[in-house]
C-alpha atoms as one frame of an Amber mdcrd trajectory, in Angstrom:
protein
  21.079 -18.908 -34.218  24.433 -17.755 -35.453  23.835 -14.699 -36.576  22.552
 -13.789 -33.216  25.095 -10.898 -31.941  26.556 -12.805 -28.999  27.848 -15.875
 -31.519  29.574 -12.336 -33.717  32.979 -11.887 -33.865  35.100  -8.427 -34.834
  36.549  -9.124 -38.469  38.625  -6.815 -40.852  38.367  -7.267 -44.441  40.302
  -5.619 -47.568  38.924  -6.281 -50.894  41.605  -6.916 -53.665  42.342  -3.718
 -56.159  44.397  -5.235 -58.288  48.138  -5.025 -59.447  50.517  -1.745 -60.182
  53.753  -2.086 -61.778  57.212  -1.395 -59.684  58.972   1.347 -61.174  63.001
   1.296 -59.867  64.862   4.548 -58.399  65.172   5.915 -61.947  61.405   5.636
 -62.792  62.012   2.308 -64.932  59.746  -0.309 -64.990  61.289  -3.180 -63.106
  58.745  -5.792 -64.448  57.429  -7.012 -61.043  53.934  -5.728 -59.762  52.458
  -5.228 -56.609  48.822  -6.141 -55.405  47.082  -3.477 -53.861  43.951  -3.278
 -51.484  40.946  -1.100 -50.051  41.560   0.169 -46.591  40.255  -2.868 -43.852
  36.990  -2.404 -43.115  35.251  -3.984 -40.583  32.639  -6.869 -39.930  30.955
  -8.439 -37.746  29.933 -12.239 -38.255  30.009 -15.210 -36.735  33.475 -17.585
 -37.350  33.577 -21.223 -36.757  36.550 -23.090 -34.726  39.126 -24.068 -36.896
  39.163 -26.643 -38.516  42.568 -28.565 -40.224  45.673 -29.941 -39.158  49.070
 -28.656 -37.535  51.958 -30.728 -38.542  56.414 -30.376 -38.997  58.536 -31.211
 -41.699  61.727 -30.492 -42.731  61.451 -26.822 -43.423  59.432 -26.517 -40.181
  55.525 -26.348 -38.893  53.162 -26.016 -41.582  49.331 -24.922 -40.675  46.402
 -25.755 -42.972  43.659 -24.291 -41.103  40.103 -23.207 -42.501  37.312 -21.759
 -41.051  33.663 -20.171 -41.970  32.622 -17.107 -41.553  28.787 -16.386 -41.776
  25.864 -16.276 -42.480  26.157 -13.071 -43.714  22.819 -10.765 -44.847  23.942
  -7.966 -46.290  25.330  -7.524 -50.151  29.584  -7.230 -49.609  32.108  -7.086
 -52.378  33.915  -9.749 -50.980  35.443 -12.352 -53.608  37.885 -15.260 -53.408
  41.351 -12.328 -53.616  40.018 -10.605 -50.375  42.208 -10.781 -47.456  41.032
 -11.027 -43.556  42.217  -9.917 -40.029  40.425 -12.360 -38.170  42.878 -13.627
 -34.634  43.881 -10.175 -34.771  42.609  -7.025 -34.676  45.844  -4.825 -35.813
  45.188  -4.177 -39.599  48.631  -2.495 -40.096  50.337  -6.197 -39.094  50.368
  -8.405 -41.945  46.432 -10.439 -42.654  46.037 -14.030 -41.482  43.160 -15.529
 -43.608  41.981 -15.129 -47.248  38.805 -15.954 -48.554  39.098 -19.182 -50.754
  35.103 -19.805 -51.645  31.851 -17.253 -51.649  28.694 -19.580 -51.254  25.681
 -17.214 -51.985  22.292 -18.325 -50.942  19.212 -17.063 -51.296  18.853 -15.470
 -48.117  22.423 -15.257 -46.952  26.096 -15.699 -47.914  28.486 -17.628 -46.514
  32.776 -17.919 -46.672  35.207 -20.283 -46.441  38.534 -18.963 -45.387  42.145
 -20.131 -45.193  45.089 -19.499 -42.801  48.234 -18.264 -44.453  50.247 -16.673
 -41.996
């Protein structure tokens, strides 16, 4: 039942291409690297509430939300380093989820995901 198209949701996706080193103004290497990633593509699945707690501290509010996305049919390249767009639609604003756990099946795949921003 939720895989039916009504219970799908809109969902941008980036798969992780690894690291390239930081060169400074001179051409140097500065010895930090920077991830890189595919160009968002998009998805439609079905994504559970939320699920996790809101709370404050001392350095302000800190959000540990998850949520599931599938199931999912069809063979994707998505690992635990992919990054989502999943309240928001605008892939050139930073990515709100990341994929923290593939569960493969034998008939379909399923994600757990985790809020970071």
């Amino acid at each position: 039942m939720r895989s039916l198209k009504r219970n799908q949701s809109l969902v941008y996706y980036a798969e992780y291409g690894g690291k390239v080193p930081i060169y400074d103004e001179n051409g140097f290497p500065t010895g930090d690297e920077e991830v890189i990633y595919s160009d968002p593509k998009p998805l439609w699945v079905h994504v559970t509430a939320a699920q996790g707690n809101a709370y404050s501290s001392i350095f302000g509010t800190a959000v540990d939300y998850t949520k599931k996305l599938g199931p999912v049919e069809e063979d994707l390249d998505i690992d635990e380093n992919t990054i989502l767009w999943v309240d928001t639609s605008d892939t050139t604003a930073d990515y709100d989820y990341i994929v923290t756990r593939v569960a493969k099946g034998l008939n379909a795949t399923h994600y757990a995901i985790k809020k970071v921003r």
